[in-house]
N, C-alpha and C positions, 0 to 999 in steps of 0.2 A: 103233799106230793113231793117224793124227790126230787133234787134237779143236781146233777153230779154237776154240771158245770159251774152253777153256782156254788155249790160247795168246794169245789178247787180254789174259783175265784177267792173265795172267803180265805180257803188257807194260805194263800198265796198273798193276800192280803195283808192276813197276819202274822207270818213269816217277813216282812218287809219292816214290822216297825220292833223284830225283834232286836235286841242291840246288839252290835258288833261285838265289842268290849264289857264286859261286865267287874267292874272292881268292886270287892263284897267285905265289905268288913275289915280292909287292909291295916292292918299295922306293922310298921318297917321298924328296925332295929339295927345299929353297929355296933361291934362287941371290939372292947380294947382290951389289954391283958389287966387293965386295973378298973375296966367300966364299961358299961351298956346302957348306949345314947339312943332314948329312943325318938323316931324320927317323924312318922305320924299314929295317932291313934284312929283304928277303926273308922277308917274311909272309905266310902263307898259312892261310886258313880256310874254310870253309863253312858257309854260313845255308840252311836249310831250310825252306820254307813253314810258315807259324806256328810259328816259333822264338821265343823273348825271347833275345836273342844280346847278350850286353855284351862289349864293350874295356874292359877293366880294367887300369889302371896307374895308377904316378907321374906327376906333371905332367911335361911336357917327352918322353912316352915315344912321341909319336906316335898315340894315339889318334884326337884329332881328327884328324887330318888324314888318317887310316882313313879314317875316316867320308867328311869330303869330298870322298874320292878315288873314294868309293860313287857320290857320289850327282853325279859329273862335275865337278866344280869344280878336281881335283888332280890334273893328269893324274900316273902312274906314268913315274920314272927308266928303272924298272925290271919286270919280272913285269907281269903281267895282269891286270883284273877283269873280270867278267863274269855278267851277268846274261840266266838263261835261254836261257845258251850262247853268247850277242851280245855283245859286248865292248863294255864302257862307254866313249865317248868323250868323250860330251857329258850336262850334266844331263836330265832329262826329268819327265814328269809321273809317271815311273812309280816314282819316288824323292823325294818331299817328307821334306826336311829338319826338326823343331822345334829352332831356336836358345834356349840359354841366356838371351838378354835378350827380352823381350818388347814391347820397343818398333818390333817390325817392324809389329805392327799401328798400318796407319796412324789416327792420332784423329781425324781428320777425317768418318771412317765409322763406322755402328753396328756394332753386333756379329755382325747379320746379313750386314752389306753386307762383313765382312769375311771372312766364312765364303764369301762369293758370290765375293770378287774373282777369286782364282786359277781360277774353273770358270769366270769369263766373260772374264776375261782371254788364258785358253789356248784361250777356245771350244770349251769342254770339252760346254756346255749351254748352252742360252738362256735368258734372264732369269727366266721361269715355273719351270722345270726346275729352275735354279740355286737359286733360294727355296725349293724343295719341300727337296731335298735339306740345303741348310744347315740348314734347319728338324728336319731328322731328326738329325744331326750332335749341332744345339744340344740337343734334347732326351735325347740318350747320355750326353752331358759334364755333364747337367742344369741347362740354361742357359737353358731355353725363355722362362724369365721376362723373360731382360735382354736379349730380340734386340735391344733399341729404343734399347739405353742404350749408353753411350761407351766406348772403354777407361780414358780419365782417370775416370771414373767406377767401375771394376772395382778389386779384393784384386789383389794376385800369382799367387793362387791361382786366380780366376776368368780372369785374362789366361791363364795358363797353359791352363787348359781350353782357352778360344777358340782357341789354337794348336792345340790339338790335332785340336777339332774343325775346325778348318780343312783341318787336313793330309788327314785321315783323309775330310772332303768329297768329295776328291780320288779318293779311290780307288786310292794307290798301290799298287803292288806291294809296297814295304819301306815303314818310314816310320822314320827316320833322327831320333833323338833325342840330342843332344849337350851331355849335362847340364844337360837341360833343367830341374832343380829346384832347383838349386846356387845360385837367389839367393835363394829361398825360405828362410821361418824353418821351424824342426825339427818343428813343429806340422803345418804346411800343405804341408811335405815331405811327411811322413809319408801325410796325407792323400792326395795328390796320386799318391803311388805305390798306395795301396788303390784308386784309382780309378782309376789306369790297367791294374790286374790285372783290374778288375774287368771295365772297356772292352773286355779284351785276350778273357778269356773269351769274351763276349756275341759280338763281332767275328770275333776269331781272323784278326788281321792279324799280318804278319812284320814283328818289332821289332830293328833295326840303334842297340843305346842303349850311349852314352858314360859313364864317370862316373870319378870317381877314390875312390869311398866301397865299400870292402868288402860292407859290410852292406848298401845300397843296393845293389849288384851280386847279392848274394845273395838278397835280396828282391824283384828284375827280373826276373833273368834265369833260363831252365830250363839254360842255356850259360854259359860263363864263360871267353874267352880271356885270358889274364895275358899281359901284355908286359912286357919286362925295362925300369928306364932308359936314357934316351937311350944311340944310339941304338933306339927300339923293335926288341924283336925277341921272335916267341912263345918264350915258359918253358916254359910249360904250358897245357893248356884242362881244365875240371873242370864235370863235369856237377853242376847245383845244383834241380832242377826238385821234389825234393822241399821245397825249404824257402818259403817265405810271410810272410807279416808277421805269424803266429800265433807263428812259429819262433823271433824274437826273444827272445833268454833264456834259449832252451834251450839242453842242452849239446851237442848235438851241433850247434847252430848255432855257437856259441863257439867249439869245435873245428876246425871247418871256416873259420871267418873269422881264429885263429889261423895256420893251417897257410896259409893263401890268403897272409898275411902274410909268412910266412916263406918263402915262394916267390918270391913280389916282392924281401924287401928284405935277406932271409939265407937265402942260399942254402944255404950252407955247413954252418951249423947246424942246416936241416931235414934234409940228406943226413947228417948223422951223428946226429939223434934215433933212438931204438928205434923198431924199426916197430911194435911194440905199441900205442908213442904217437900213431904217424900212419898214419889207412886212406886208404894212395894207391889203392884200389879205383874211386875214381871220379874220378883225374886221369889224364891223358895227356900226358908230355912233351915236349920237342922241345929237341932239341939244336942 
């Protein structure tokens, strides 16, 4: 017998664990006038609505340029992205980037008027609008204090905030973090990662984040893509959503960021450890 309601349910169901992001077969390339570096071969993943989704590797593995291929800046050699089925060609609002340096925000504006720019810039909101919201923003990041005050006047730690809550103003779909802590000292690192878990809870935005720090990785993200060195290409992805910044020092955190290691940078010797030593129960390969 019919039952329409159950059949909504169903698709509605399945429509939920469709993925946000779909990266298919990507291969990135830079062209110089005397040579073409290529940057990863034929990678392929998927981010899911409120994911913590990290690119983890070596420098030079192509990460970044994952990333900015997200978020339109890189077009693809090769394979396809695509978000929400529509193939990324160009950047949008619906993919805000946080860069590593912080000196995008301009100083000439307060902290307010920086969180404003991108929504009045895009004509995203009007002036009134635009304040209400940055104001909600600032007060997430816990900023409400220093709407007034400069960036030359901010820590590393508070610029970083502004970024964020800027991005996150916006209302992206993803919001594209490209080691974004990495100039940070280990203190205000640290920090800066409990409050963007903490952000992430409260929010429950989908996070597309960069790093080349294990622990960091482990500490980000519920996901975990490992790319080999240059050229990138997936090793492995390893589900991490059990660990936190409580996890640090535990052993089964040690474990797991040993073994993360040895998949990155000896292969060889993790394929011939006892599997006693190593639970690949929660990695997935790719050859």
């Amino acid at each position: 017998m019919h039952n329409p309601a159950a059949e909504t349910a169903s698709v509605s169901a399945t429509a939920s664990l469709q993925p946000l992001l779909q990266v298919d077969r990507v291969s990135l390339q830079y062209r110089s006038a005397t040579a073409v570096v290529q940057a990863t071969h034929e990678v392929s993943f998927d981010v899911h609505p409120a994911d913590r989704f990290v690119l983890l590797g070596p420098s030079g593995c192509g990460k970044s340029s994952l990333l900015k291929s997200v978020a339109g800046f890189l077009p693809p050699a090769a394979g396809e992205i695509r978000l929400e089925g529509r193939t990324v060609r160009q950047p949008g609002p619906d993919r805000i980037v946080v860069f590593q340096e912080f000196d995008q925000l301009p100083p000439w504006k307060t902290v307010l008027h920086n969180v404003m720019f991108p929504l009045l810039a895009s004509r995203t909101l009007g002036k009134r609008e635009a304040a209400e919201r940055a104001r909600h923003y600032l007060d997430k990041v816990g900023l409400t204090r220093f709407a007034d005050a400069y960036p030359h006047t901010l820590s590393g730690g508070m610029k970083a905030r502004v970024a964020i809550a800027r991005a996150l103003a916006m209302q992206p779909k993803m919001l594209l973090m490209d080691e974004p802590f990495a100039a940070l000292d280990a203190l205000t690192r640290r920090k800066m990662q409990e409050e963007l878990l903490a952000l992430w809870d409260e929010v429950r935005f989908t996070l597309l984040f960069v790093t080349h720090s294990i622990e960091e990785a482990l500490v980000v993200g519920n996901r975990i893509l490992l790319l080999s060195p240059h050229p990138g290409r997936v090793r492995a992805e390893i589900n991490s959503h059990q660990y936190d910044l409580s996890s640090l020092g535990g052993v089964g955190f040690q474990q797991t960021a040993q073994r993360i290691h040895r998949l990155l940078f000896d292969e060889g010797a993790a394929a011939a450890a006892p599997e006693r030593a190593i639970n690949f129960s929660d990695v997935r390969f790719s050859y």
